[in-house]
C-alpha positions as CSV (number, residue, x, y, z in Angstrom):
1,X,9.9,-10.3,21.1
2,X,10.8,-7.2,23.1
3,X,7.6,-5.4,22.0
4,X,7.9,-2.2,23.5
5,X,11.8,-1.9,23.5
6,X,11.8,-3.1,19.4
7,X,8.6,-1.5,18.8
8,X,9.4,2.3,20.5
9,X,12.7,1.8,18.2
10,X,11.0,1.2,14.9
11,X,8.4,3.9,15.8
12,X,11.5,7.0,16.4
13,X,13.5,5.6,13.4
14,X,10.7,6.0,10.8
15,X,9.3,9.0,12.6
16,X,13.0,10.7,12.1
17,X,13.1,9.2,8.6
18,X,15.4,6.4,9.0
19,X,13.1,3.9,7.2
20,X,15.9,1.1,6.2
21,X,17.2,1.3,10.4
22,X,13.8,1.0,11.5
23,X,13.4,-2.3,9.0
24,X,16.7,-3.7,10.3
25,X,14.9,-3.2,14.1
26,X,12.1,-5.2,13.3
27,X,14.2,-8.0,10.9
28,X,15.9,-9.6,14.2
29,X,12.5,-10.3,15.8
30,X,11.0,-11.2,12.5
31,X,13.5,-14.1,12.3
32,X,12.7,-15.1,15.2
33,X,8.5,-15.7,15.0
34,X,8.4,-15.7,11.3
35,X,5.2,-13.9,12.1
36,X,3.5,-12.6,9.2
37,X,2.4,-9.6,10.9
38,X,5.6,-8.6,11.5
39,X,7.1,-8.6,8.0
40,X,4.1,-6.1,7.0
41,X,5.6,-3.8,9.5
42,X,8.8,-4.4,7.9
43,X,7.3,-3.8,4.4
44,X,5.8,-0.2,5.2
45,X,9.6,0.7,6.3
46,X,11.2,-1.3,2.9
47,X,8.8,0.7,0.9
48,X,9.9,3.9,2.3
49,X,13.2,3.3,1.8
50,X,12.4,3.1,-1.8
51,X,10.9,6.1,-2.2
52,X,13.5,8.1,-0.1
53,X,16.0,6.4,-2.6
54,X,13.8,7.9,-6.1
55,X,12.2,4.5,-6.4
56,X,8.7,5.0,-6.7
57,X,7.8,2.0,-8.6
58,X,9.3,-0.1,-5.5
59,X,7.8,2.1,-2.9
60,X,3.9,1.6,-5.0
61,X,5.0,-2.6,-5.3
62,X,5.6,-2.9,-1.9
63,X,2.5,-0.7,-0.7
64,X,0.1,-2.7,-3.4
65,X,1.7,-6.0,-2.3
66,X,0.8,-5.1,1.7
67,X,-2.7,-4.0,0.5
68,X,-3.3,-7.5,-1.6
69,X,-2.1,-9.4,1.3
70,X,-4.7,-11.8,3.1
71,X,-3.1,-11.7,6.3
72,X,-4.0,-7.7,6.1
73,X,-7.4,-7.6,5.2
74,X,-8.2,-6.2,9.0
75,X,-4.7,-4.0,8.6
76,X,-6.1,-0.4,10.4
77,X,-4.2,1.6,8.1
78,X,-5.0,0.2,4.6
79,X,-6.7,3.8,4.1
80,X,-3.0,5.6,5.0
81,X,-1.0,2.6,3.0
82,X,-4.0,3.8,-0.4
83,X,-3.1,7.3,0.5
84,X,1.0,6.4,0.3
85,X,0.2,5.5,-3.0
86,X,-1.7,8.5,-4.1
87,X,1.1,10.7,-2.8
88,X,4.2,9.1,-4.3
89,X,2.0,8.3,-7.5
90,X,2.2,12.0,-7.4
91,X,5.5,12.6,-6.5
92,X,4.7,13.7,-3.4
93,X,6.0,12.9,-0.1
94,X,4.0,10.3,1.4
95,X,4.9,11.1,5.2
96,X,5.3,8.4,7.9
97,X,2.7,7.0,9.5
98,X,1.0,9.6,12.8
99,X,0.9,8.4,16.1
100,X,-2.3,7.1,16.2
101,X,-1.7,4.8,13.0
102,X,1.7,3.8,14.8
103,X,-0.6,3.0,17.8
104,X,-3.7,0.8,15.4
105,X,-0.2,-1.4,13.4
106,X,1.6,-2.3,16.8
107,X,-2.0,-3.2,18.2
108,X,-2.3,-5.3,15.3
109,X,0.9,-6.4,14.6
110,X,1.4,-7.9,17.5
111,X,-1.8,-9.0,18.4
112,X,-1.6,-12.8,16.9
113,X,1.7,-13.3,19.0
């Protein structure tokens, strides 16, 4: 996988709120490695595009299905993905991830390849 290339793409299209462009990004390489990691990326972005489209109960699924996940019992941001939860449990905007929690997921993400 192009990590910096696909990963500085999927980083700009969720930070400008393009949640299902920056899934398709990470999709291709996903195919490729199969790599478990990499579709939990790809579920933080699916569940955004839920909750742009007024589908909480898909956004909180896909959040609580990351979170019960073995593969991300070490995932950095499990605190952010609780807090996702909170906001659109509360029909609030749960805001994409900072930098630094962009930073601690592609660490992560990419550290079993």
């Amino acid at each position: 996988m192009e990590e910096e290339g696909d990963w500085a793409e999927y980083r700009r299209a969720m930070m400008e709120g393009r949640y299902f462009e920056a899934h398709e990004i990470l999709e291709v390489p996903w195919r490729r490695s199969r790599d478990h990691r990499l579709q939990i990326a790809i579920w933080i972005a699916a569940a955004f595009v839920h909750w742009t489209r007024e589908q909480p109960i898909g956004a909180i699924r896909l959040f609580t299905r990351i979170l019960n996940d073995p593969e991300a019992e070490d995932l950095p941001i499990r605190h952010t993905i609780e807090r996702w939860i909170r906001a659109v449990n509360a029909g609030e905007n749960p805001r994409a991830p900072t930098a630094g929690e962009f930073h601690r997921l592609r660490l992560w993400a990419w550290e079993s390849e």
